[in-house]
C-alpha positions as a Markdown table, in Angstrom:
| # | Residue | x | y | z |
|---|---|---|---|---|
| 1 | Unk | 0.0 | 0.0 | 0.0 |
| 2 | Unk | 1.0 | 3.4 | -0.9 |
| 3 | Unk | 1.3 | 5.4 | 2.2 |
| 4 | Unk | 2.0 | 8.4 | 0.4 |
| 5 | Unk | -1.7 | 8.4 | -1.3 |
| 6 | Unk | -3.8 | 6.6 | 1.3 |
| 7 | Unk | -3.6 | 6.1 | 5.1 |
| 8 | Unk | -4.9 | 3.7 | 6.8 |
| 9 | Unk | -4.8 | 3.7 | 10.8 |
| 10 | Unk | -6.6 | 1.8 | 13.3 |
| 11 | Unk | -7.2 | 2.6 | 16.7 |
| 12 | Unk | -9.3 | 0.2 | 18.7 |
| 13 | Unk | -11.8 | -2.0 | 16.7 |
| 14 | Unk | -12.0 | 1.0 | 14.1 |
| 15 | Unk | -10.2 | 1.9 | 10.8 |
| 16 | Unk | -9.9 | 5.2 | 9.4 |
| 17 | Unk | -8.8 | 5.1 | 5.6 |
| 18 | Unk | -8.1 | 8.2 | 4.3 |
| 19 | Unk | -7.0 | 9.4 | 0.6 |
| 20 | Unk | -4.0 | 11.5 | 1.3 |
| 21 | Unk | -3.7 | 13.7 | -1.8 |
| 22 | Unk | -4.9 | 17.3 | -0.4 |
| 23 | Unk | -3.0 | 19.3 | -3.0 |
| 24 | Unk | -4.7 | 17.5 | -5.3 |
| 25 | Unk | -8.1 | 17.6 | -3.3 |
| 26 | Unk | -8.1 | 14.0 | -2.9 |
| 27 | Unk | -8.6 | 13.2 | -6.8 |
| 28 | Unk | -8.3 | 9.5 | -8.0 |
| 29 | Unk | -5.5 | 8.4 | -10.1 |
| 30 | Unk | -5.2 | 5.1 | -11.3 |
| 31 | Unk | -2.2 | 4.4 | -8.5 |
| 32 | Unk | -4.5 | 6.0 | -5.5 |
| 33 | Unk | -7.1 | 3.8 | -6.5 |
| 34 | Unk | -4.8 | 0.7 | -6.9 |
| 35 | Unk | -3.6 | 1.8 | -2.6 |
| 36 | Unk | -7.1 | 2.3 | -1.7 |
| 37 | Unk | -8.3 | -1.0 | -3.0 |
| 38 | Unk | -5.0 | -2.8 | -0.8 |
| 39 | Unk | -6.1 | -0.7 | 2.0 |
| 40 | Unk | -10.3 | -1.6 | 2.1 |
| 41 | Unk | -8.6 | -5.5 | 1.4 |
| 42 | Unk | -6.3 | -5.1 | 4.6 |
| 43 | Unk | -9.1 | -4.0 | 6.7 |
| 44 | Unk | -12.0 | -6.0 | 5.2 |
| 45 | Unk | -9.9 | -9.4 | 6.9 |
| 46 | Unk | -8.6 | -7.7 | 9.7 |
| 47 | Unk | -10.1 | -9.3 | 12.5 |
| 48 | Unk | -9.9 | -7.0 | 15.2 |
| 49 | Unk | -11.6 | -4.3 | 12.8 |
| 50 | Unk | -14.9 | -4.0 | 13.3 |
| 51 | Unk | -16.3 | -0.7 | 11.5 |
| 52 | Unk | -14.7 | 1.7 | 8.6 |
| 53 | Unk | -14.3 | 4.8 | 8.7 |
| 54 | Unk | -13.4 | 6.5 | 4.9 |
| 55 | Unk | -12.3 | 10.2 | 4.5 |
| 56 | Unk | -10.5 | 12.6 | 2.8 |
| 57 | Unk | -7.2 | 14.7 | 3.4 |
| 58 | Unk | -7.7 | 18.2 | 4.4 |
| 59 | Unk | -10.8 | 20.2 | 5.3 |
| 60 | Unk | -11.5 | 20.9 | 1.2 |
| 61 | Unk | -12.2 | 17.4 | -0.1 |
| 62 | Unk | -13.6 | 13.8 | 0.4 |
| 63 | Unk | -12.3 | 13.2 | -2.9 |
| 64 | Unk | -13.0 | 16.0 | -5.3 |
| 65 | Unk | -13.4 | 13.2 | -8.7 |
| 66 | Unk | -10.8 | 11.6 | -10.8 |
| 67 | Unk | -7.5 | 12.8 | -11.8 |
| 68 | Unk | -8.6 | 14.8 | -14.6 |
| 69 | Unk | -5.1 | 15.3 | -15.8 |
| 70 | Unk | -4.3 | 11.8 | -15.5 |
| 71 | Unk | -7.6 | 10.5 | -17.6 |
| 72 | Unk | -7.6 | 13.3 | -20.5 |
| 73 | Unk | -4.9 | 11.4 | -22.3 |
| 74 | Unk | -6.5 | 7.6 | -22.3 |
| 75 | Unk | -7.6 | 5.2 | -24.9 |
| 76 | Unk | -10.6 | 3.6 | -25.0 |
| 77 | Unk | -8.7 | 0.4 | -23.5 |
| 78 | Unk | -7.4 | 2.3 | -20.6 |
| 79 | Unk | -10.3 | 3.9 | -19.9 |
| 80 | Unk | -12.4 | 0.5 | -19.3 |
| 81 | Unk | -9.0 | -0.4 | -17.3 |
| 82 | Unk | -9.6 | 2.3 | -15.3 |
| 83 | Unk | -13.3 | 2.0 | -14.4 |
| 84 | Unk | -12.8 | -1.8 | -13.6 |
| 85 | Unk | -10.5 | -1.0 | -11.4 |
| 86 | Unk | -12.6 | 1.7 | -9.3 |
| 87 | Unk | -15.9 | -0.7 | -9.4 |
| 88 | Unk | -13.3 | -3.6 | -7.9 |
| 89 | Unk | -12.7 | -1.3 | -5.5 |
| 90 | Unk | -15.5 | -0.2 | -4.3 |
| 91 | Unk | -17.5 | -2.8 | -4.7 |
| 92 | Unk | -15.1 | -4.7 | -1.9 |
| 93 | Unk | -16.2 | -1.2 | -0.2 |
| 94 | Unk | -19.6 | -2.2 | -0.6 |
| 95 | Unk | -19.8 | -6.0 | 0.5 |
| 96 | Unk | -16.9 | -5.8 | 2.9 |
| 97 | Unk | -18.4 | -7.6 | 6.4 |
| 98 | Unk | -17.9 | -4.9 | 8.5 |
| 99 | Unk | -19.5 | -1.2 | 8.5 |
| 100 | Unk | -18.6 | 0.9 | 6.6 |
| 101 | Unk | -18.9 | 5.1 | 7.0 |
| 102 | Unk | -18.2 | 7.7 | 4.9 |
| 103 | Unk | -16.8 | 11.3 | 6.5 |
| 104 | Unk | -17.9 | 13.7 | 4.0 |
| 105 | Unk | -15.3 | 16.5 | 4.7 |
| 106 | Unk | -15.5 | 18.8 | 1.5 |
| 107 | Unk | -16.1 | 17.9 | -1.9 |
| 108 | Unk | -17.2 | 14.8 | -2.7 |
| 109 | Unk | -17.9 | 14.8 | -6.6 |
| 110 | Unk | -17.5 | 12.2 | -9.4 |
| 111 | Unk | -15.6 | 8.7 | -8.0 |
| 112 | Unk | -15.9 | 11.0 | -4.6 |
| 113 | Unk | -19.7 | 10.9 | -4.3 |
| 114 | Unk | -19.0 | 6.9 | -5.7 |
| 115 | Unk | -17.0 | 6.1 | -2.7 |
| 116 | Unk | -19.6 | 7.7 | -0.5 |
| 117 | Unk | -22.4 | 5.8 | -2.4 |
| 118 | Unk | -20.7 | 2.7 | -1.7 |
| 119 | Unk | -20.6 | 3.5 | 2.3 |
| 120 | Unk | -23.2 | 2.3 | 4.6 |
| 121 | Unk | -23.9 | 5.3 | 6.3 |
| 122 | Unk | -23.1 | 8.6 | 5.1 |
| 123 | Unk | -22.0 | 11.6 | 7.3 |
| 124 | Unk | -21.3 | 15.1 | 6.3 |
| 125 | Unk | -20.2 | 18.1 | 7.3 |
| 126 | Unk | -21.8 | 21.0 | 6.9 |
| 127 | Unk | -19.4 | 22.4 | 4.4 |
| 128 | Unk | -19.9 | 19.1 | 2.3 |
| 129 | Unk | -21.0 | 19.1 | -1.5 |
| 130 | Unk | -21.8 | 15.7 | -3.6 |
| 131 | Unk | -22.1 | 15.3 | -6.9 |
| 132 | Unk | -21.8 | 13.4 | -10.1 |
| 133 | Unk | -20.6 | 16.1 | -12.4 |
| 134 | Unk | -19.4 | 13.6 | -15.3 |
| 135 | Unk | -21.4 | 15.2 | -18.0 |
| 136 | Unk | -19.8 | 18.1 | -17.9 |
| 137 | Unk | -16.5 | 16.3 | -19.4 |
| 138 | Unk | -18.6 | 14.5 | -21.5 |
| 139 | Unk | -18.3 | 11.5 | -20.0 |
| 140 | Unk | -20.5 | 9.2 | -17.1 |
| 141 | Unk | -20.0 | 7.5 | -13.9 |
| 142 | Unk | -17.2 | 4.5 | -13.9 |
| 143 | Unk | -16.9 | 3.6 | -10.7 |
| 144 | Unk | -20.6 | 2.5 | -10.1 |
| 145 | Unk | -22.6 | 6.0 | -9.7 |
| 146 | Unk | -24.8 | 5.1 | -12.4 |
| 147 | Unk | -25.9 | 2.4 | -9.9 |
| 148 | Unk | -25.8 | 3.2 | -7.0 |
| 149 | Unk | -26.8 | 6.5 | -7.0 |
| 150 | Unk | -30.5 | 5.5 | -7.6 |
| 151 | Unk | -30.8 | 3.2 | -4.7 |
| 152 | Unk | -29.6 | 6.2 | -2.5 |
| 153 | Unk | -31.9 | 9.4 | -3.9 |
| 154 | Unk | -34.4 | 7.5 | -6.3 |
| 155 | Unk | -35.2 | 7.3 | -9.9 |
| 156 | Unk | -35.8 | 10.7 | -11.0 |
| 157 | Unk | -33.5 | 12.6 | -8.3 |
| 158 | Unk | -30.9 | 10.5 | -9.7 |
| 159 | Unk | -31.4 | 11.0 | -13.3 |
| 160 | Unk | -31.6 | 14.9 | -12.7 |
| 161 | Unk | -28.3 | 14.6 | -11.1 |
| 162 | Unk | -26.8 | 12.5 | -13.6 |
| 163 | Unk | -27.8 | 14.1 | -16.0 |
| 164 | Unk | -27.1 | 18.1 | -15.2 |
| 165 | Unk | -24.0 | 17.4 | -13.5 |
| 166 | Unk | -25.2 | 19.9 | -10.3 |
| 167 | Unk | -23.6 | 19.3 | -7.3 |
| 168 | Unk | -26.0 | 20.0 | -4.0 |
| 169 | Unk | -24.9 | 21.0 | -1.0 |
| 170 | Unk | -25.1 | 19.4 | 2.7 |
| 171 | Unk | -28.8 | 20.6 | 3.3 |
| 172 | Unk | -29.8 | 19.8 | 0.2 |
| 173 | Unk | -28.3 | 16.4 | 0.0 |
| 174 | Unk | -29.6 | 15.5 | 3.8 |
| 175 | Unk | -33.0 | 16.3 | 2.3 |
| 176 | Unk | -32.7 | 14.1 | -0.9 |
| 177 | Unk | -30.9 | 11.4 | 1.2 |
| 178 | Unk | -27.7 | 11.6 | -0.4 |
| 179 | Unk | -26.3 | 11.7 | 3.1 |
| 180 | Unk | -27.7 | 10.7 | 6.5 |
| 181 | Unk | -26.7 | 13.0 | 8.8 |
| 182 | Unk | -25.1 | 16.8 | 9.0 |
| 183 | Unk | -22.9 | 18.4 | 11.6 |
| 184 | Unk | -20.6 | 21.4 | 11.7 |
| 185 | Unk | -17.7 | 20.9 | 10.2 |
| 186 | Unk | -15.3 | 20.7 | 13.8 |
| 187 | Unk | -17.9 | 18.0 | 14.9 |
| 188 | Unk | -17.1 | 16.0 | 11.5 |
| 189 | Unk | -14.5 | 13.2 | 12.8 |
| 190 | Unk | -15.5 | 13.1 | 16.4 |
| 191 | Unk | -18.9 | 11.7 | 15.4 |
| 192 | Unk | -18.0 | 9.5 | 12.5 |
| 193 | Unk | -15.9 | 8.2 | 15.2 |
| 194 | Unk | -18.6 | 7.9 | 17.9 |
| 195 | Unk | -21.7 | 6.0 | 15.8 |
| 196 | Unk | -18.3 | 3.4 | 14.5 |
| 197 | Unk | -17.7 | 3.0 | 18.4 |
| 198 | Unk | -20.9 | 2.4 | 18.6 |
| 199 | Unk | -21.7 | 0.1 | 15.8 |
| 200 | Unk | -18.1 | -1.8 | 16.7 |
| 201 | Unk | -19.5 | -2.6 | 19.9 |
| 202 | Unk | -22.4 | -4.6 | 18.7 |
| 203 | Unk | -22.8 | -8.3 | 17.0 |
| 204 | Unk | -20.2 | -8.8 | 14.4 |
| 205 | Unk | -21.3 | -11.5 | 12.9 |
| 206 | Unk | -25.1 | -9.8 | 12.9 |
| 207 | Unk | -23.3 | -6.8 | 11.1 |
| 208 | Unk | -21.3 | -9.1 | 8.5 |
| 209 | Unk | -24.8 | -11.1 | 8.1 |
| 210 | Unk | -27.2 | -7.8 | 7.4 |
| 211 | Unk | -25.0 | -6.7 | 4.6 |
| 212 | Unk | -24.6 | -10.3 | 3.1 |
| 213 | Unk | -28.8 | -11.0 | 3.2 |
| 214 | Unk | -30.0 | -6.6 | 2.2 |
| 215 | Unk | -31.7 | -7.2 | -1.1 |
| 216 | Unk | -32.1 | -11.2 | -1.4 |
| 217 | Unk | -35.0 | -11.1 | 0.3 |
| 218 | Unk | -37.1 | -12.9 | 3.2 |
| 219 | Unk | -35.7 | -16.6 | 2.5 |
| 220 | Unk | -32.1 | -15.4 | 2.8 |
| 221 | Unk | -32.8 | -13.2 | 5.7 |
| 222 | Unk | -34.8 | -15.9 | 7.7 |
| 223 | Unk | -32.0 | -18.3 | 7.0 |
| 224 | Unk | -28.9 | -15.9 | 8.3 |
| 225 | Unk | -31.1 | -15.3 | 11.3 |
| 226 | Unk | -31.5 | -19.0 | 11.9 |
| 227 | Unk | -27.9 | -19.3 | 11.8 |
| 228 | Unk | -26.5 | -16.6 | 13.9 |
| 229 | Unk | -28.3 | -19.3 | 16.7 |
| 230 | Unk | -25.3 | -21.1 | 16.4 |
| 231 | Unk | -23.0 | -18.2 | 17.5 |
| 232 | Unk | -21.6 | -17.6 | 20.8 |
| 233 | Unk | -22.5 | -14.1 | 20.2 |
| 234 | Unk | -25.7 | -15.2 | 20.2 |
| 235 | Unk | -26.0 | -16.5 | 23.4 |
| 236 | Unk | -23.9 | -14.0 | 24.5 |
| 237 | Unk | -25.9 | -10.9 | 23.7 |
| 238 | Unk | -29.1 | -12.4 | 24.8 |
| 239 | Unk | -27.5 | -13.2 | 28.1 |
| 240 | Unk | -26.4 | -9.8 | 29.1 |
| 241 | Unk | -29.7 | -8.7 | 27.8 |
| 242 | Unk | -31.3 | -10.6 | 30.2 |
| 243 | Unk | -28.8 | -10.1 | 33.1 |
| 244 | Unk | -29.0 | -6.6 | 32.4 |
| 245 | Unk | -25.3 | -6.1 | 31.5 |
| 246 | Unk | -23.5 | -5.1 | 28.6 |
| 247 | Unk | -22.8 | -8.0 | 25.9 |
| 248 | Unk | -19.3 | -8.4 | 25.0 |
| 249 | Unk | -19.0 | -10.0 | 21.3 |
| 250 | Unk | -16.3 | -12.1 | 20.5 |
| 251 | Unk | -17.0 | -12.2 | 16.7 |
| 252 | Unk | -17.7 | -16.6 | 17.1 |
């Protein structure tokens, strides 16, 4: 992993992966892409990790989009490279076992508002601004925004996004349900950290089992339920429940 692009820390049963490019506002190159993907892998079997946090470098950017510079020159062969790469990546994002949340610190456009789309909870501050300006280069979404973003604002929201380029800000994007919550942006970091404490504290075998089941629908979800009987975490958190203490997971 490239520790000059992306850094990856963990403190307790949380990760913090953040794109380190600030003078570039956290744009995606091909390279930064390749060190966030080994990052989300390191963390994604880390066992004492329990809940992701992803930001950007800075108080200006998430991820301001793609490299600009570094696309303008590619084929047509390259360019698929390129976007295969980013949908690897974030789709391991995505399905990762663990929770994932975004820390919208600035802009968060093109593969930046991807990233965030790809997150299980979104928090931004109040400086924050998303969106999927693509057409304006005349090009579209690579990295899975033409996807995504749908399930996140809806069908027509989505297509009026994609399709003026406008980026919205926090209030705005809160309201559409871009992003779940809103704080000022000092209170940014403390409470993405806070609701991962929180989350890292509960079930994770419950967490890994929601994410695997969302959208496959009732069978699947009655049959991950079932199983979680055989856990030890199980037993555990309906034992402390019961004794009126707090459950301690082990993760078995």
């Amino acid at each position: 992993m490239s520790e000059a692009t992306i850094q990856c820390d963990v403190s307790g049963a949380v990760a913090t992966v953040t794109v380190n490019r600030p003078e570039k506002l956290n744009a995606l190159d091909a390279a930064t892409v390749r060190a966030l993907h080994e990052a989300l892998d390191r963390v994604a079997i880390d066992p004492a990790v329990r809940a992701v946090i992803v930001t950007g470098a800075g108080d200006k950017a998430f991820v301001a989009g793609a490299d600009i510079a570094s696309m303008r020159g590619m084929t047509r062969a390259e360019a698929q490279a390129f976007a295969e790469a980013g949908q690897r990546c974030l789709d391991l994002l995505e399905r990762m076992p663990k929770a994932t949340i975004a820390a919208v610190n600035g802009f968060a456009l093109g593969g930046g508002c991807e990233i965030l789309l790809a997150c299980d909870v979104v928090i931004a501050s109040d400086r924050a601004r998303m969106g999927q300006p693509e057409v304006n280069l005349g090009v579209i979404p690579g990295f899975g925004g033409t996807q995504r973003l749908e399930r996140r604002v809806g069908w027509g929201k989505a297509n009026e996004l994609l399709f003026t380029g406008d980026a919205v800000k926090a209030d705005e994007a809160l309201r559409i349900g871009l992003c779940d919550t809103v704080v000022p942006a000092a209170e940014l970091s403390a409470t993405a950290r806070q609701l991962a404490d929180r989350i890292a504290g509960k079930g994770p075998l419950a967490i890994a089992a929601i994410k695997r089941v969302r959208g496959e629908g009732l069978a699947a979800e009655a049959a991950a339920f079932a199983s979680l009987f055989d856990t030890a975490d199980q037993k555990e958190g309906m034992g402390a429940f019961l004794e009126k203490r707090p459950a301690k997971f082990s993760g078995k």
